[in-house]
C-alpha positions as CSV (number, residue, x, y, z in Angstrom):
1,X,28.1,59.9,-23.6
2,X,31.0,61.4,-21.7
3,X,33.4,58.4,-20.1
4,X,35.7,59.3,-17.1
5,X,37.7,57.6,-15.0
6,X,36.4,56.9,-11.7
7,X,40.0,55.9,-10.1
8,X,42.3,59.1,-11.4
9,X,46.1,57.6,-11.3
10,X,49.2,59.8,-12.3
11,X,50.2,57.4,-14.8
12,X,51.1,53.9,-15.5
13,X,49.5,51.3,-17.4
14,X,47.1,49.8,-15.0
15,X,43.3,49.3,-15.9
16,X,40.9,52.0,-14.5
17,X,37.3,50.9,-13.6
18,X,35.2,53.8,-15.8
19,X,31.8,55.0,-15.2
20,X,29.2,56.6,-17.4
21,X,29.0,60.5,-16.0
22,X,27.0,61.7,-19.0
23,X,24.2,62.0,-16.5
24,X,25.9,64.8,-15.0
25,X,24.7,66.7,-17.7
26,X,21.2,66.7,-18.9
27,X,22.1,67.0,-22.9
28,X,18.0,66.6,-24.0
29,X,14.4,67.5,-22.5
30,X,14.1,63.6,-22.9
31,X,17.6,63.1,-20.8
32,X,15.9,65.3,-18.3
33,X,13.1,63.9,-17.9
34,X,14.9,60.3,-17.5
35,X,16.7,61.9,-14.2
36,X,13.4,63.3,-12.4
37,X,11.7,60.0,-13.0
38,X,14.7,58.1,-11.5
39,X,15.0,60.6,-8.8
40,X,11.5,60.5,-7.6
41,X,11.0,56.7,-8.1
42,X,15.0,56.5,-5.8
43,X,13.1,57.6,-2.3
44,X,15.8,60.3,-2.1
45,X,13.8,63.0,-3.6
46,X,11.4,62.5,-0.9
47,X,13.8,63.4,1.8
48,X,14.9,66.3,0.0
49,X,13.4,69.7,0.3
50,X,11.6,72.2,2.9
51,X,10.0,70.1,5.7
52,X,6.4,72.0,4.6
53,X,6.5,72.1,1.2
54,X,7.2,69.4,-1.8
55,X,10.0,67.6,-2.3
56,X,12.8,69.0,-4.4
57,X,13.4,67.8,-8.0
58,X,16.8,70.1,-8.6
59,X,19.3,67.2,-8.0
60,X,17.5,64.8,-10.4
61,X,20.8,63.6,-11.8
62,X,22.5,62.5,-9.0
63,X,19.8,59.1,-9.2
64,X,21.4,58.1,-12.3
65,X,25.3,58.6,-11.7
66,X,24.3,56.3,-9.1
67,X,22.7,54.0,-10.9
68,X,26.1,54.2,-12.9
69,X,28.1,53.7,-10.1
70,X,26.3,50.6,-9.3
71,X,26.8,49.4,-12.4
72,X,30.5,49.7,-12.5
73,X,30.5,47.9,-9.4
74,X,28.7,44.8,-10.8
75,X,30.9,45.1,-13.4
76,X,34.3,45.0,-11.1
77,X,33.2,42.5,-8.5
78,X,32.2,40.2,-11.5
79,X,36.7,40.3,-12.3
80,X,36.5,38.0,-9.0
81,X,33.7,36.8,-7.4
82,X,29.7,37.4,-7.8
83,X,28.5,40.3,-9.9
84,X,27.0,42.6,-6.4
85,X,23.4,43.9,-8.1
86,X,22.5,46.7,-5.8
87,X,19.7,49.3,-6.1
88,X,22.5,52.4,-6.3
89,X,19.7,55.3,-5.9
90,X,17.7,53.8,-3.6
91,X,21.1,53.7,-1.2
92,X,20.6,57.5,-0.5
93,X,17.8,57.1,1.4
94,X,18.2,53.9,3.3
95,X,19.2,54.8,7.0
96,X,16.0,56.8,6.3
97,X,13.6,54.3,5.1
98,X,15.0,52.1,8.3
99,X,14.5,54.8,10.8
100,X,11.2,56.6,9.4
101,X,13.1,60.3,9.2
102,X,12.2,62.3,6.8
103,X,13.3,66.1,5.2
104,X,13.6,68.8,7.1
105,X,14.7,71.4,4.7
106,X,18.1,73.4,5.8
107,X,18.1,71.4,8.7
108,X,19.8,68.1,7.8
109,X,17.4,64.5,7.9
110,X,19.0,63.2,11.2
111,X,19.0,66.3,12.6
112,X,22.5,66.9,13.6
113,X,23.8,69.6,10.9
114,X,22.1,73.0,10.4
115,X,22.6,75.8,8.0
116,X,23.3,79.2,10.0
117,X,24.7,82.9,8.3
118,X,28.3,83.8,8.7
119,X,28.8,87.8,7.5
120,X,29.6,86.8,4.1
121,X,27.7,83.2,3.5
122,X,26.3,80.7,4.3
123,X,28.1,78.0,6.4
124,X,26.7,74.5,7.7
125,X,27.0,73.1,11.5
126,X,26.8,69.2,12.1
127,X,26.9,68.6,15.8
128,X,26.6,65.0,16.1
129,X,28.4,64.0,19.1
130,X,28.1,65.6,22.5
131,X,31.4,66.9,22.4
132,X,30.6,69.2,19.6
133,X,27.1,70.9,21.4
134,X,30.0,71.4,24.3
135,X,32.1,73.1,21.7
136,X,29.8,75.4,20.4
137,X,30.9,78.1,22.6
138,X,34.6,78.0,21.7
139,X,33.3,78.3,18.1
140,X,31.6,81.7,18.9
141,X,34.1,82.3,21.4
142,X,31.2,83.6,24.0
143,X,30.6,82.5,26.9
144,X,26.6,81.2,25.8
145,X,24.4,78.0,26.7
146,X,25.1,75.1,23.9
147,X,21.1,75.3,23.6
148,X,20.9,79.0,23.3
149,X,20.9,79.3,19.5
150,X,19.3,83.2,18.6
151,X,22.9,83.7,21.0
152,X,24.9,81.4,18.8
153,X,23.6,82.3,15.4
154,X,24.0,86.2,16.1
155,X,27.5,85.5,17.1
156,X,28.6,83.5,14.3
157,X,26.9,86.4,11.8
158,X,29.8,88.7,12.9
159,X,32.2,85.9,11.5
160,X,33.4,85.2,8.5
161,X,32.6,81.4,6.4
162,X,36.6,81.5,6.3
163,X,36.9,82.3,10.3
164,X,34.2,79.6,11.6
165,X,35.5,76.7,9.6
166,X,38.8,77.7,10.8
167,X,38.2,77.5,14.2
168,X,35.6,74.3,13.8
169,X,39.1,72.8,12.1
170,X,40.7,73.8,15.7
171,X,38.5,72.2,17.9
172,X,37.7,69.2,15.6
173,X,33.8,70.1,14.9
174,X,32.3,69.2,11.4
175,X,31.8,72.8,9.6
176,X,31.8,73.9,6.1
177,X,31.1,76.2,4.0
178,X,29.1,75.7,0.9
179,X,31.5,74.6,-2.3
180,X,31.1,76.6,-5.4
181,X,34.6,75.3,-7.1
182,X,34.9,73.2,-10.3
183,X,34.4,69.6,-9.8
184,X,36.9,67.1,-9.8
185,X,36.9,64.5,-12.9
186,X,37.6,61.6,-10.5
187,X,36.0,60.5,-7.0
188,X,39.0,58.6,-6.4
189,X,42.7,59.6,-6.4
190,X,45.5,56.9,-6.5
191,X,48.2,57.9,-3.9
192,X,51.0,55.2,-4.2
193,X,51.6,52.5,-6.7
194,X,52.6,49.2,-4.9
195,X,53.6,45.9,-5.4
196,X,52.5,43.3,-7.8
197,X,49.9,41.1,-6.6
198,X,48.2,37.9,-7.4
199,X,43.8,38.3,-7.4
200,X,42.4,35.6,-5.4
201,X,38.2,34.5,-5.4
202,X,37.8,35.2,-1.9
203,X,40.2,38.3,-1.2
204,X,41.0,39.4,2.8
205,X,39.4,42.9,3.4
206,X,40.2,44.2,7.1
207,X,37.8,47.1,7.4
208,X,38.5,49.6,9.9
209,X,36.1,52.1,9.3
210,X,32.7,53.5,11.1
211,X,29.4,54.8,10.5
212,X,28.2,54.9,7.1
213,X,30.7,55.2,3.9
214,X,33.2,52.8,5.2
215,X,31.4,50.1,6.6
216,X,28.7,50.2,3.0
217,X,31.7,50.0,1.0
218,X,33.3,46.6,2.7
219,X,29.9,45.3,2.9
220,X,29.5,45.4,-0.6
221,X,32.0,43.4,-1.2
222,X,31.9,41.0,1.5
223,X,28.4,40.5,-1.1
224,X,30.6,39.6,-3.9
225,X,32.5,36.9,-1.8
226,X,35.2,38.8,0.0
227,X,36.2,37.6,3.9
228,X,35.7,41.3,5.6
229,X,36.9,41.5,9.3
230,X,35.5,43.9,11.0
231,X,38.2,45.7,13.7
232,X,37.1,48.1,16.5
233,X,39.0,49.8,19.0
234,X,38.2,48.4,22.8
235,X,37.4,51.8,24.4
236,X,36.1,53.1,20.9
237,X,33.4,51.2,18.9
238,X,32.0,51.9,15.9
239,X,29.7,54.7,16.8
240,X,27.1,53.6,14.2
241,X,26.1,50.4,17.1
242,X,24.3,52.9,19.1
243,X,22.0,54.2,16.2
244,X,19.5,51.9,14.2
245,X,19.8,48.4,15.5
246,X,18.9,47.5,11.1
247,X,21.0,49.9,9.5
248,X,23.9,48.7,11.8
249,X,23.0,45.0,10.4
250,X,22.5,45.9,6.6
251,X,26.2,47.3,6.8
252,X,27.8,44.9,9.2
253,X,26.0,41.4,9.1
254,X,28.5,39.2,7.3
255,X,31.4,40.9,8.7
256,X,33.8,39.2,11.5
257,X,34.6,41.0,14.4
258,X,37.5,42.1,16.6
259,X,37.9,44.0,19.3
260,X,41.7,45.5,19.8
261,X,43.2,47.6,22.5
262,X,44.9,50.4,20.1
263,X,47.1,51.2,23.5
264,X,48.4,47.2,24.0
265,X,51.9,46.7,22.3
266,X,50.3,43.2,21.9
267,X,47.3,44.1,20.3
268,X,49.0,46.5,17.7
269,X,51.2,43.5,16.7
270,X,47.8,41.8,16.1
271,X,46.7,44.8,14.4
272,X,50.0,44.6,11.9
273,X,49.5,40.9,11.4
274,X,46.0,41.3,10.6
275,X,46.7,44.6,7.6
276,X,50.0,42.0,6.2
277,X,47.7,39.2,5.7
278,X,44.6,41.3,4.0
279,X,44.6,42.0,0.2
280,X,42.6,45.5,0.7
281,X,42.2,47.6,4.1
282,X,39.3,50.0,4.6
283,X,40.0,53.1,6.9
284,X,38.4,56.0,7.4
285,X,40.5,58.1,10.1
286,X,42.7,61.0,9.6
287,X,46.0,60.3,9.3
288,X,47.5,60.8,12.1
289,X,45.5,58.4,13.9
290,X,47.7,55.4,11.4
291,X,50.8,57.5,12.2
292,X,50.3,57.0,15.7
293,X,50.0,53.2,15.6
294,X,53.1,52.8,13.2
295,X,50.9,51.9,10.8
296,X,52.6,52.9,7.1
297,X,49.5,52.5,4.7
298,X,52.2,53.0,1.3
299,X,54.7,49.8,2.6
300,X,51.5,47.7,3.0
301,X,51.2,48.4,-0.7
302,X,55.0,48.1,-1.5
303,X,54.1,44.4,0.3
304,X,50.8,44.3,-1.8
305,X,48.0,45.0,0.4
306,X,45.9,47.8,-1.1
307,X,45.1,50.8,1.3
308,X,41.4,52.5,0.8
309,X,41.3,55.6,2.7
310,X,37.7,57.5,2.9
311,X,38.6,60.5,4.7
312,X,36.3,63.6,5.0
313,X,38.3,65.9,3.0
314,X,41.6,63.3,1.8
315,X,45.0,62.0,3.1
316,X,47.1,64.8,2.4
317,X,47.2,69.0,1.9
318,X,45.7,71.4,4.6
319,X,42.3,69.5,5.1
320,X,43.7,66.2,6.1
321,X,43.4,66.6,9.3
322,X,39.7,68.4,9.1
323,X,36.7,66.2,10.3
324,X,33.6,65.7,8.4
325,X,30.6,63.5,8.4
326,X,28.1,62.6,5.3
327,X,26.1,65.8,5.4
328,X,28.8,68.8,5.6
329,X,31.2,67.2,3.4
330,X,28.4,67.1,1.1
331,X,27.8,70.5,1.0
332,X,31.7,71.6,1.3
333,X,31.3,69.3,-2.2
334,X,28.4,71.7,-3.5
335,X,25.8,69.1,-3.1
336,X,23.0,71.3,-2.0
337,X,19.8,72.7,-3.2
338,X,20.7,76.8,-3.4
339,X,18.6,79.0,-1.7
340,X,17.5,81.5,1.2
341,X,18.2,79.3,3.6
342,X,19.9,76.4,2.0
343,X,18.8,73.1,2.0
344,X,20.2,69.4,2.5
345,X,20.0,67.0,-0.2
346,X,18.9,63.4,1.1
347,X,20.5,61.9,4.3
348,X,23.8,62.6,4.8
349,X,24.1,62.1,1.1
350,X,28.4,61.8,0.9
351,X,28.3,59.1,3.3
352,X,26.0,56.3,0.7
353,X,27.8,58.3,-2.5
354,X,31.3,57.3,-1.7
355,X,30.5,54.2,0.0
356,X,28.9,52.6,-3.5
357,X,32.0,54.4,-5.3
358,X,34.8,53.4,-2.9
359,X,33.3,49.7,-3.2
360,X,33.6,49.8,-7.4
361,X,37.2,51.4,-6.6
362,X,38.0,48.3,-4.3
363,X,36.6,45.7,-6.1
364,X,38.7,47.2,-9.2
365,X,42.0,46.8,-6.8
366,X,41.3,43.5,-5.5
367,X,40.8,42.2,-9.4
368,X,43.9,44.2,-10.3
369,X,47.8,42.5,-10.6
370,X,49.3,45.4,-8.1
371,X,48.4,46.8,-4.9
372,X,47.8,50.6,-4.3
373,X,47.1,53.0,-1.9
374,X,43.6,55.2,-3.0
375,X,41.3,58.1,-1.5
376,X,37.9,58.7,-2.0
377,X,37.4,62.0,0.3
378,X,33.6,62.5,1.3
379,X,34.0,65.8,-0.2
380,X,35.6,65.3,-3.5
381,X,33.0,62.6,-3.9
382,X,29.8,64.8,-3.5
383,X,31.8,67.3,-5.7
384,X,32.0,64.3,-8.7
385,X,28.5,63.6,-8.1
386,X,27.0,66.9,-7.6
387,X,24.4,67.6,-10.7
388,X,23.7,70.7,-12.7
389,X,19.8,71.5,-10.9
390,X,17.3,71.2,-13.2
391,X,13.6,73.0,-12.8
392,X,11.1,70.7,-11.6
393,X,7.0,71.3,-11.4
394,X,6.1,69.1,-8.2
395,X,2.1,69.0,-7.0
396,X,0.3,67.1,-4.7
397,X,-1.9,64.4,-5.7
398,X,-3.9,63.1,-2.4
399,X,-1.6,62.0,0.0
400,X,1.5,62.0,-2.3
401,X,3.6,64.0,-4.5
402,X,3.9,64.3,-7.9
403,X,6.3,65.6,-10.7
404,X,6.0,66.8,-14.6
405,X,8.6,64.5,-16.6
406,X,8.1,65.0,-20.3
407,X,4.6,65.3,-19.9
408,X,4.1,62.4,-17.9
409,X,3.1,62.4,-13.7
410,X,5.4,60.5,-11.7
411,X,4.7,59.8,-8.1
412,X,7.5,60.5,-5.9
413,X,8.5,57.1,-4.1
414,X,9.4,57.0,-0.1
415,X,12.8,55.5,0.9
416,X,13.4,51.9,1.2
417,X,15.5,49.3,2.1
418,X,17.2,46.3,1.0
419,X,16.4,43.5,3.2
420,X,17.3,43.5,6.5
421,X,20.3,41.0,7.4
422,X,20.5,38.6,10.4
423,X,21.7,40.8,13.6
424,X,25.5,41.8,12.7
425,X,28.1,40.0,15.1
426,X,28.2,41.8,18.9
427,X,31.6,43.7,19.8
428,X,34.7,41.6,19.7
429,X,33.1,38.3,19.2
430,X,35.3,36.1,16.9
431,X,38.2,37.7,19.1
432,X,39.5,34.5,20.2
433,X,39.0,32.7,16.9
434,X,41.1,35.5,14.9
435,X,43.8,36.0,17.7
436,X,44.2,32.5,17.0
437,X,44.4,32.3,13.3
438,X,46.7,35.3,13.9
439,X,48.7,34.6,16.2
440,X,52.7,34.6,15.7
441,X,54.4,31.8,14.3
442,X,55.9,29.8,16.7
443,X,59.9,30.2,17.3
């Protein structure tokens, strides 16, 4: 088998967590018949293809580099606390086991992002917030209703992919256009080397992040033993609280929680006392939104407090400040099932991908002797990830589906879920507890 790295570093002698990525390649009929049975046994395969057809077998590989990157996380978190055992294929179809949603071919599984024509491609709309529906005629820059779409779509054909991401990047909505570049040979990217730094058995993690990648990473390991306080701005809460009361819980139950005023001079001291006293930080915001709260993510790693940053397209270079969620940066990644129209491949499937791989990337930092500063972009990890299709002969057998692996039938699994946690903590609610343990020293 192929071994890379799944933390790429510019140099130094530092260990590098390493996952098996032969699976990216089918090599033997047997190999590929390996990936369709873990695909359709992962409940992902189930939510992926044409809402009234079968299920798609192309991206049959992705199951195992999951199961890989699972692996490699048991294998990190093991360095300092408890080995975390999770089920990494069955993670691409969670939120959708929870909430009963299913696939909906080149519309996405939640329903937000779309596939619609540009003049030269294909391109992909997610509209998840009501501020990007309101958007929609800047994009086609008409004057149309937000719900008018034969409007919308004939406007956006006279555009180019190049021109409507463009403009999207303008007016902060989630478009992209399908990737089709070589893939990267690491999901991670170190950023900064920091300081020397001594590994502890129950490590500090302040997690700033929201929704879905973020928020599965730190939960992870909060599972191997880690302390994770949660932190969420006063007027601006994780946005994940108003979706699935149980997938909200099964990312955030064991997690503390503050609530800070990003705008109070007092609460941003909190905020700085809280990053100097964690061994790893968790954020998922575009950079300016640090710059703006004088936070400097590289001298909390000169001070040796690692800095995890899972941005939609990374920290740095002409897409830093471009927003993505799980399922457009997953296509921008070419993690998509080619075709006229397109289609999506699970839910939102960058989101669960680079939480499991951020987490094995984490737990290799927090059992490592120096601090750092590391991306996992959305994109770059559905890039890493993205399989080779294979061809796939799927019939229905009663009420389910079916597919031919090496001669044998196997019976395409729905989602599931791990157990569902007790109710994660309410907004703010070990404020006064940490605002205490935080507070300044006296004198």
């Amino acid at each position: 088998m192929v071994r890379e790295p799944i933390l790429a570093r510019d140099g130094g002698e530092l260990p590098t967590g390493r996952l098996e990525v032969g699976a990216l390649t089918s090599w033997s009929m047997e190999g590929i018949a390996a990936d369709l049975a873990g695909w359709a046994a992962s409940g992902a395969m189930a939510i992926t293809g044409p809402a009234d057809g079968p299920p798609s077998g192309a991206p049959a590989a992705l199951a195992s580099v999951m199961s890989a990157a699972a692996e490699d996380l048991a294998t990190q978190t093991s360095r300092w606390g408890r080995p975390v055992v999770v089920d990494g294929p069955a993670l691409l179809g969670e939120r959708a086991a929870v909430t009963g949603m299913t696939r909906n071919g080149d519309v996405s599984v939640g329903g937000a992002a779309r596939f619609v024509t540009a003049a030269d491609g294909w391109v992909v709309l997610n509209l998840p917030r009501p501020e990007d529906v309101a958007s929609l005629p800047a994009l086609v820059g008409e004057a149309v209703a937000s719900d008018d779409w034969p409007h919308i779509e004939a406007a956006l054909r006279r555009m180019s992919g190049e021109q409507i991401v463009q403009r999207a990047t303008w007016l902060g909505m989630a478009v992209a256009a399908p990737g089709r570049g070589p893939a990267p040979t690491s999901p991670a990217r170190e950023l900064h080397r920091g300081a020397g730094r001594t590994a502890r058995g129950e490590p500090m993690i302040v997690d700033l992040s929201s929704l879905w990648a973020g928020p599965l990473a730190a939960s992870l390991l909060g599972a191997a033993g880690a302390r994770v306080i949660k932190v969420e701005g006063r007027s601006r809460p994780d946005g994940a609280r108003a979706g699935a009361p149980a997938f909200f819980d099964l990312l955030n139950s064991t997690k503390e929680c503050v609530q800070i005023d990003f705008h109070d001079r007092d609460d941003r001291r909190l905020l700085h006392r809280l990053l100097g006293a964690a061994d790893l930080v968790v954020e998922a915001s575009r950079p300016r939104v640090m710059d703006e709260l004088g936070v400097i993510p590289e001298a909390l790693a000169d001070a040796g407090t690692s800095w995890l940053s899972l941005t939609a397209y990374g920290r740095r270079g002409p897409a830093a400040h471009r927003v993505g969620f799980g399922d457009d940066t997953a296509v921008a990644g070419g993690l998509l099932i080619e075709g006229e129209p397109p289609m999506f491949v699970a839910d939102a499937v960058a989101d669960p991908i680079t939480g499991l791989v951020a987490a094995a990337v984490a737990a290799e930092l927090l059992g490592g002797d120096r601090a750092a500063v590391v991306e996992v972009p959305l994109a770059a990890a559905a890039a890493w990830a993205a399989p080779a299709p294979v061809e796939s002969v799927v019939t229905a057998a009663g009420d389910e589906w079916v597919v031919a692996a090496d001669g044998e039938r196997v019976a395409v699994a729905p989602p599931r879920h791990r157990p569902i946690p007790p109710a994660a903590a309410s907004i703010g609610s070990h404020d006064s507890v940490l605002r205490a343990e935080f507070a300044p020293a006296p004198g």
